[in-house]
N, C-alpha and C positions, 0 to 999 in steps of 0.2 A: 492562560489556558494552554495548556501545551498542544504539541501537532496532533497528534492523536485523537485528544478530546474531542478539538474543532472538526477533523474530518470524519470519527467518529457519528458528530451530533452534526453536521451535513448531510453525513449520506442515510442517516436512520431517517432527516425530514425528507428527502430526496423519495425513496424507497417510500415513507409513506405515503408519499401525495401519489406516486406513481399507484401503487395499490390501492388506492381510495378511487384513483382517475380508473385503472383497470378492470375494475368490480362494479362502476359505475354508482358506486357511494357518492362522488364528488363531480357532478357532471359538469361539461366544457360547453355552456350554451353555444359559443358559435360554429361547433364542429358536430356531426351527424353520429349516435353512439354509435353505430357502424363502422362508419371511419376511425373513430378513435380504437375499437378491437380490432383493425387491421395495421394500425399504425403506431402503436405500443409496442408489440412484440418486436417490429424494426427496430423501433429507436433502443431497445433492449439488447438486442442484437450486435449494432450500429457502436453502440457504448463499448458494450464487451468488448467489440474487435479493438477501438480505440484503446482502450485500457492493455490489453492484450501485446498489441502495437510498440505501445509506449513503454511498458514493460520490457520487451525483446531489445528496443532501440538502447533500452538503459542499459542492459544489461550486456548490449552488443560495444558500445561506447565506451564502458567502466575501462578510469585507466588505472594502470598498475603501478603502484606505491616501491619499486625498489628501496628506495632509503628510507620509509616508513617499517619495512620487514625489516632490513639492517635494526632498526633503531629498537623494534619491539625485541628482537632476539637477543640484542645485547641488557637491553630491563630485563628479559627474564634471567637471564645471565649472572645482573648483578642481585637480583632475587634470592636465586637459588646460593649463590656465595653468601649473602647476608646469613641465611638461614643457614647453611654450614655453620655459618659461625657463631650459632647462637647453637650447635647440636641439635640439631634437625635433620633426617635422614632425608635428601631427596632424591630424585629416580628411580 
């Protein structure tokens, strides 16, 4: 199953327990429904920032591939030479 699938079909059970708990379809015997409609929306909240967070941090961290660009520029490089040579107009 690839990445996708699995965190796909995590977070649709994730999301639906939460909405079953939220609507009080699925009730938490040892917590007061009261409690739980004030304490869903945090942990919703709470999540987002985390995600959010985690996000930024990646995106803050990414490092830069100098000789991975070198490498692609020169494949397209030899690309566009191949297709010359087979009469192919490119650029």
């Amino acid at each position: 199953m690839a990445r996708l699938h699995r965190v796909s079909l995590y977070s649709s059970i994730l999301i639906s327990i939460y909405l079953l708990v939220l609507f009080e379809v699925l009730p938490i015997p040892v917590i007061d429904a009261g409690i739980v409609q004030e304490i869903l929306p945090v942990l919703l909240v709470s999540f987002g920032s985390y995600s959010l967070w985690s996000l930024g941090w990646g995106v803050f961290t990414f490092r830069d591939c100098p000789e991975a660009y070198h490498e692609l520029l020169q494949e397209i490089n030899e690309a566009k030479n191949d297709l010359r040579s087979r009469a192919v107009t490119v650029d």
